[in-house]
N, C-alpha and C positions, 0 to 999 in steps of 0.2 A: 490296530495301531502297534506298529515295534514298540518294545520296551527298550528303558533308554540304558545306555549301557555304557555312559560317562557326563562327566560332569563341567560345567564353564562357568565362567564368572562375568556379568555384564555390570555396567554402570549405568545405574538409576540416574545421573546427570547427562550424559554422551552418547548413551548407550555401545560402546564397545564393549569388546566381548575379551579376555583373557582366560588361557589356558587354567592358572592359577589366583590363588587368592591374595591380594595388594590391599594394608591399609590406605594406601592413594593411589589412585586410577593412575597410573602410565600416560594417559592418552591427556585428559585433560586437568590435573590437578588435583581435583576433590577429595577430600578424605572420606573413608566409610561411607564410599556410594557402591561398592562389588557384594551384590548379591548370587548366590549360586542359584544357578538351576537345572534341569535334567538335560537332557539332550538326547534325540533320537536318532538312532544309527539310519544313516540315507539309503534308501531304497531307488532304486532302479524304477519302482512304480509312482514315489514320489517325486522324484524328479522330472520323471515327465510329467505329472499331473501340476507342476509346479510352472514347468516352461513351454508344456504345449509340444505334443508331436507334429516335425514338419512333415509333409508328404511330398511335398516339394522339391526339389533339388536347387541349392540357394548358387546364383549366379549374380556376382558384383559388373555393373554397369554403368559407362560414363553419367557423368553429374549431370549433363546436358541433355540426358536424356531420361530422364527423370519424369515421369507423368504428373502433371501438378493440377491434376482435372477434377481429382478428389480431397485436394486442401484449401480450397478457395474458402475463404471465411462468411461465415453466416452471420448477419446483423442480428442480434437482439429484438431489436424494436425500443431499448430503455437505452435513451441517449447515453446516458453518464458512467453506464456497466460497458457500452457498447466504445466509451474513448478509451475508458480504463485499459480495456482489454487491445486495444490497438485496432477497433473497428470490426469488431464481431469473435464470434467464436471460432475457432479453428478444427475442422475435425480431427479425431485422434490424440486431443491434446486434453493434460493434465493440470485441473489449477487450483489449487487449496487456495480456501477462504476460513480468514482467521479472523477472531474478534472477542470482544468481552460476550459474558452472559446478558442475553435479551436487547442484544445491541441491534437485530432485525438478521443477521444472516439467511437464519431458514425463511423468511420475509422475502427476503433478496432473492432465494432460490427457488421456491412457488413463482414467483412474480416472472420469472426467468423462461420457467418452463412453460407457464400458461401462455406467454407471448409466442415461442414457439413453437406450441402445438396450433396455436390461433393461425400460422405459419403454413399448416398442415404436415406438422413433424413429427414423429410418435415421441415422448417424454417419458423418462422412469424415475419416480421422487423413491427412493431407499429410506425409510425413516427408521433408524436405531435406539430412539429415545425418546419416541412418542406412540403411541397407539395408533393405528388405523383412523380409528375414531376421532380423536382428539387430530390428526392433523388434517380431516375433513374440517371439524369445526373452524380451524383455524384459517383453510382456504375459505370457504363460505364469507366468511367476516372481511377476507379480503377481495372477495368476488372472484376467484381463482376455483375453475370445476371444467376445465374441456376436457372432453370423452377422451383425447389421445394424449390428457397428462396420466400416465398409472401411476398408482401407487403401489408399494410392498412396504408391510413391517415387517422386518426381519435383520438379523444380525450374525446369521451364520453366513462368511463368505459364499460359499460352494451354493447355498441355493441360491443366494444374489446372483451369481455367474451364471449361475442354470435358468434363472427366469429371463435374465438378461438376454442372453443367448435365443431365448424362444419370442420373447417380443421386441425384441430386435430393434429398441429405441436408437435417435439419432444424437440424443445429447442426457449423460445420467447423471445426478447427484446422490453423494451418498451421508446422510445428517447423523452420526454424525464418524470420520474413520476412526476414534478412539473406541465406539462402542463394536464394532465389525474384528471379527476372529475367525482365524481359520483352524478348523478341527482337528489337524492334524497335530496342531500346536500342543504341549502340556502349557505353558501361561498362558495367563489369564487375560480376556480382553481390553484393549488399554496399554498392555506392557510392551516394553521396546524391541520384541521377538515379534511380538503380534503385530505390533504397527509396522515394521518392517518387512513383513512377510504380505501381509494386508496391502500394502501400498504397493510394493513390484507387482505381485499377482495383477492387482485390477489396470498397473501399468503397460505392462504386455497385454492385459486382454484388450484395453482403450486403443492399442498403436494395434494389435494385429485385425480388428473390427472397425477401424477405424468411428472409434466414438468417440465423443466431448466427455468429460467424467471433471465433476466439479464435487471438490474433496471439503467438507464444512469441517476445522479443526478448532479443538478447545485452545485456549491459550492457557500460560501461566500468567502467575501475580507479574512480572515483568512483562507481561504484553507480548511474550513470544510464543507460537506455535508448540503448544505440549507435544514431546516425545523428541526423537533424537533427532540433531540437525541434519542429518542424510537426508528426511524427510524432503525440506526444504531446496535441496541438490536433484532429487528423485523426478519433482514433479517441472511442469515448463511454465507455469506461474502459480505467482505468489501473488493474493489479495490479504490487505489488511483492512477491514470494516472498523472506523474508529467514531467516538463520540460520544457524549453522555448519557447514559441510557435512559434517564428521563427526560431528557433534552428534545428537543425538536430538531436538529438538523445531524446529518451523518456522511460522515468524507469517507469514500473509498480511494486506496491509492494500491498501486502495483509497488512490491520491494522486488520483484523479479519478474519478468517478461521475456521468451523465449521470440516471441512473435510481436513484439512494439516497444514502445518507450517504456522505462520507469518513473518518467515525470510528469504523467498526468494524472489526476485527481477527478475526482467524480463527486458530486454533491449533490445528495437528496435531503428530501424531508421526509419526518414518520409522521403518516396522517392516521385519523381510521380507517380509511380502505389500502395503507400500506406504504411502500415509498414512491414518491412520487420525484423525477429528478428536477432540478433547479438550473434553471437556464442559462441565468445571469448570478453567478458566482458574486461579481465584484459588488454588488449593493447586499447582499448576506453579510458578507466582509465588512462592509463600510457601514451597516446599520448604527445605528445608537451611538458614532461617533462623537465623542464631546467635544465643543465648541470654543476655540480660543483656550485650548488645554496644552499648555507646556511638555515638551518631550514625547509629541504625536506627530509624526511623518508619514504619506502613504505613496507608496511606489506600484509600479502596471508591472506586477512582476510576470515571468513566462511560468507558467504550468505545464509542461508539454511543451505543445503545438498553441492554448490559446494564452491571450494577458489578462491575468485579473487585478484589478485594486486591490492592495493588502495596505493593511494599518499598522505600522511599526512602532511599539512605544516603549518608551525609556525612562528611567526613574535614578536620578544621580542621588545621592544621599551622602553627604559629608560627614568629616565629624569624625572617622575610626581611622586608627592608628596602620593598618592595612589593609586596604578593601577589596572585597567579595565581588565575582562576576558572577551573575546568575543569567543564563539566557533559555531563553523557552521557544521552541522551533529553529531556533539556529545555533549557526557553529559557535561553538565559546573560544578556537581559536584564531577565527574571525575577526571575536568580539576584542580580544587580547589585539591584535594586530592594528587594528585601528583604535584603538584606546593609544599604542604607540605613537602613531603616526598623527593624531591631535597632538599629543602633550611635546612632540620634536617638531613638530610642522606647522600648527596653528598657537602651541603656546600654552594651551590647556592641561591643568595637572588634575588629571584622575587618580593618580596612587594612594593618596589618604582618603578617596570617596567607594562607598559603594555603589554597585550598580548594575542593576535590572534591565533586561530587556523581553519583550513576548511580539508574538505573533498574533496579534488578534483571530481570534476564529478559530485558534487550533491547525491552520496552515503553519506549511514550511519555507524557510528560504535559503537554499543553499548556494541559490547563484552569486558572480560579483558582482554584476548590476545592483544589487542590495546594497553596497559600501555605502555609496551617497547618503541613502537614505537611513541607512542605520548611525551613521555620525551625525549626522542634521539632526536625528531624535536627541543624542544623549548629548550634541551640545544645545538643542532648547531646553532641555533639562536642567541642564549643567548652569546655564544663564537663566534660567526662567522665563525665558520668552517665547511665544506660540508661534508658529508656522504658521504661513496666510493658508484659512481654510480651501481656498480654490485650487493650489500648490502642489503640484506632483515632483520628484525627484526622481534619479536612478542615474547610476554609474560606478563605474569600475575605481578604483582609488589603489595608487601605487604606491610603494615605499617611501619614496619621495615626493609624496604627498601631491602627484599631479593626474588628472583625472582622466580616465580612458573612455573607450566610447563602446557598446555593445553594443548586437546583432537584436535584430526588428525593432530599432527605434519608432519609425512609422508605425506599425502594429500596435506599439506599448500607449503612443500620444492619442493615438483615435480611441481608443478604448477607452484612455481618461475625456477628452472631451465628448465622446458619447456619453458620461456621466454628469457632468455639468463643471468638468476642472479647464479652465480657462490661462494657465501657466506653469511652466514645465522650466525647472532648472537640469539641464542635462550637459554631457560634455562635448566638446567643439568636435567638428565632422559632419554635424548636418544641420549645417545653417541655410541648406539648400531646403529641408522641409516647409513645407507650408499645409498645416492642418487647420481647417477652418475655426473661427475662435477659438486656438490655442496662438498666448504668445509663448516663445518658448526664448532660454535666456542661457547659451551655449556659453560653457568656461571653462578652462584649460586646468586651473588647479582647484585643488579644497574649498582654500583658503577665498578662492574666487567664486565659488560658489556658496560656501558659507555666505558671501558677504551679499548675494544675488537674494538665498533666502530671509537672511534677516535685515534686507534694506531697507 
């Protein structure tokens, strides 16, 4: 290994790198995050071993002719990984999976591989933070052992690449790339030189072998993927594994997808034999609904491609001289915008009340189709009157307080009365539907639907 024969300064927040030393980072703010460290003079040996010698002579060719016979995507076999990701996995492609501790990731990622090797796919499980041993035991328990999932414990990159290379798996997981370093490095594994170096390496090996390679990262206290944001830019998705770790149910969502939507959500459960996915989203959501409860609304929101039941509740609290917006899975200046447009349009003064609003379940709602349904909560709230529990909402709400119509109405109404909801307040445009026992009660403003739900 060269000795190093100058010095840099990187940020433990950003990980940028400067020439000199800054008590605040240049790049992103933070004081007293520039730590020194060595730096190895580049070698001609290294850098090929870094990008791979081509032997090839690289010739650019029309887009249209582009062979697309080796990126067709491969199903999973696990419904709810397999929407997340946009309908299987894609060879050659990069996806970090983020999540709290003992949230099921490496769960996720057994379960992943065992289905296809059952496929007849060869699999390679990299585990950097458990034993051999210890992550048999753990497959065992969840009935996870075909002959062409391998395993390696090990955390030196170069022989990961070397085994890799020789068993010639079609999709790799690596548990976890915080603990993975490459030896050439002086820091230490974990640090934002390693994870950097670590993450292109298996990125060029992933695109030029055309493999899947599924990245398990730690997070921080804030719920974000430890180590520098480039990470996040590097790889072609982003999963986030979210849920209570003693809890029984667990939402996967995508915050980036190179190859599908970012609005679809995945929901399983953790059993003893592992996770198992959950079919029907909207009665998870809807369970343990209270009864004739003031400032509870539930709208057929889109997830993606499907509609699920979500429950939207509201909590008005008077009485304070300014009050507090707190919202939980949604926009708070949503929540500001139509708190406007009540108090100018319907009449309603929220400025001296506080007020709450969540998502049951730990879902999100960022679309406008929510308007409806989120004013209908905090004005039952507001009034103390219950929504008819049979009652679905959704719609767009304008400035001037008159109500718009959104895309897959039909889709949103079947799915409430697949559930046993029998009336739908929604806005004027498809007085043409006819959904079997749904009545539905079409109206042009708020104010006209406020007055449809509280009749």
């Amino acid at each position: 290994m060269a000795r190093a024969n100058k010095v840099e300064y990187e940020c433990s927040s950003c990980g940028s790198v400067q020439v000199k030393w800054h008590g605040r980072c240049p790049d992103c703010g933070e004081w007293n995050t520039l730590s020194e460290r060595a730096v190895a003079a580049p070698t001609l040996e290294r850098h090929a071993r870094r990008v791979g010698k081509t032997t090839a002579p690289i010739r650019a060719i029309p887009l249209a002719e582009v062979d697309l016979t080796d990126a067709a995507r491969q199903p999973i076999g696990l419904s709810e990984l397999d929407r997340v990701l946009g309908g299987g996995v894609v060879p050659g492609s990069l996806v970090l999976v983020g999540g709290d501790p003992g949230i099921g990731k490496s769960t996720l990622m057994l379960q992943t591989l065992e289905l296809l090797a059952q496929q007849g796919q060869t699999t390679l499980y990299i585990s950097g933070e458990e034993s051999a041993a210890q992550t048999r035991l753990r497959g065992e328990r969840l009935g996870v052992g075909h002959p062409q999932l391998l395993l390696l414990a090990e955390t030196d990159l170069t022989k990961v690449l070397a085994e890799a290379d020789r068993a010639q798996p079609t999709t790799l997981v690596l548990d976890s790339i915080q603990t993975l370093f490459a030896p050439e490095l002086d820091s230490a594994p974990g640090s934002m030189a390693q994870l950097r170096e670590v993450t292109a390496r298996i990125l060029m090996w992933a695109k030029r072998q055309g493999v899947a390679c599924f990245l398990i990262g730690h997070v921080t206290k804030d719920g974000q993927v430890a180590g520098p944001r480039m990470l996040e830019h590097m790889v072609d998705t982003v999963l986030y594994f979210e849920g209570e770790a003693g809890g029984l149910h667990r939402l996967l969502r995508a915050r980036k997808n190179r190859f599908g939507s970012t609005d679809e959500i995945g929901l399983f459960a953790m059993t003893g034999r592992g996770l198992e996915p959950i079919s029907n989203p909207s009665e998870i959501f809807l369970s343990k609904r209270p009864e004739d409860a003031a400032g509870s609304a539930v709208i057929p929101a889109l997830q993606g491609s499907r509609p699920i039941l979500l429950e939207v509740q509201a909590l008005v609290h008077g009485g304070m001289p300014s009050g507090r917006r707190t919202a939980l899975g949604l926009d708070r200046n949503r929540i500001n915008l139509l708190t406007a447009v009540l108090e100018r349009r319907v009449g309603l003064a929220f400025a001296d009340h506080d007020l709450y609003l969540s998502v049951v379940g730990g879902a999100r709602l960022n679309e406008p189709a929510a308007d409806l349904a989120l004013a209908a909560a905090m004005v039952s709230s507001f009034r103390n009157v219950p929504i008819a529990q049979n009652t679905v909402c959704f719609g767009e709400i304008g400035l001037a307080g008159e109500l718009r119509p959104v895309h897959a109405t039909e889709n949103r109404l079947k799915e409430a009365a697949k559930l046993g909801f029998d009336r739908a307040v929604i806005p004027c445009g498809s007085e043409k539907l006819n959904i079997k026992g749904m009545h539905i009660s079409p109206c042009k403003s708020l104010s006209d639907a406020l007055d449809a739900l509280f009749d």
